[in-house]
N, C-alpha and C positions, 0 to 999 in steps of 0.2 A: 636565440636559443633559450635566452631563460622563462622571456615571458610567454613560450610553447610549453614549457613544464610548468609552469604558473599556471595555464588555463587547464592545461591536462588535471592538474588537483583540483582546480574548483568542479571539472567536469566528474570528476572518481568522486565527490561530495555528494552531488548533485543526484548522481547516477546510484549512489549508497544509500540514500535515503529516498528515490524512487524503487528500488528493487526491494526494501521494505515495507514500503507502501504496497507494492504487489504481491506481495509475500503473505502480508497482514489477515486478509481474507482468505487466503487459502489455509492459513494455517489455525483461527479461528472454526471455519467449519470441518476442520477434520478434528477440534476438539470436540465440536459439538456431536459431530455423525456417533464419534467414538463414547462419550455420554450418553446420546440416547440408545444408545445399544448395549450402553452398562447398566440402564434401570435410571438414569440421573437425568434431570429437568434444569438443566445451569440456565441461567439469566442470561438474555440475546443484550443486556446495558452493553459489556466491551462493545461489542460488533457494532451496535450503533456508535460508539463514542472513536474505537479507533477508526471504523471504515464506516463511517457518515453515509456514502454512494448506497452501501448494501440497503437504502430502505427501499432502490430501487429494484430488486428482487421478488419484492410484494407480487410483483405481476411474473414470477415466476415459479407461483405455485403447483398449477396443474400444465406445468410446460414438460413435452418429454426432456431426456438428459442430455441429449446431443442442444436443443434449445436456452435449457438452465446452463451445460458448459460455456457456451457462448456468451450468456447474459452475465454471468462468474467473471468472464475473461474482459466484457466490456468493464462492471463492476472493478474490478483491479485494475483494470488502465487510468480507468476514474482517480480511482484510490491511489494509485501509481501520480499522476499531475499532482494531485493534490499536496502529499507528502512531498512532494520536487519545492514547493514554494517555501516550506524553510528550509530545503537545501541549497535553496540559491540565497538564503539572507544569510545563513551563516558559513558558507563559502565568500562573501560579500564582505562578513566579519574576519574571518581568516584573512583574505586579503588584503585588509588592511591593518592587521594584528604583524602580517607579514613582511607590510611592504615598509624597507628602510631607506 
């Protein structure tokens, strides 16, 4: 029973810093939509720096929205994996911070 709650937290780890990772870009480009429709030109650096994936977007300039939402959602799942890989090292660190 214990070492079922032991994988259960590294999965809640793992699983918190994938869902950030997916989060990451969406909540970036509704700063941005919301910017350029205040007059403001903010700098695309975060977006490249936390969500690396988004320069695969390039190819979704002249795509309709139902097309770019897809390419968004693959984009975050990207970004989603990505952000998992230090949630598994430091779940890794936790468990062995943990284990007596």
């Amino acid at each position: 029973m214990r070492a079922n709650a032991f994988l259960r937290k590294r999965l809640q780890i793992v699983g918190g810093f994938a869902a950030v990772g997916f989060l990451v870009p969406w909540l970036l480009l509704a700063f941005y939509a919301i910017a350029i429709r205040k007059g403001g030109n903010p700098s695309t650096a975060p977006l490249l720096y936390l969500c690396p994936s988004s320069i695969m977007s390039l190819g979704l300039d002249n795509s309709s929205w139902v097309v770019g939402l897809i390419g968004w959602l693959l984009i975050s799942a990207s970004n989603a994996i990505l952000y998992s890989i230090p949630g598994i090292i430091v779940s890794l660190f936790v468990g062995l911070w943990k284990s007596d």
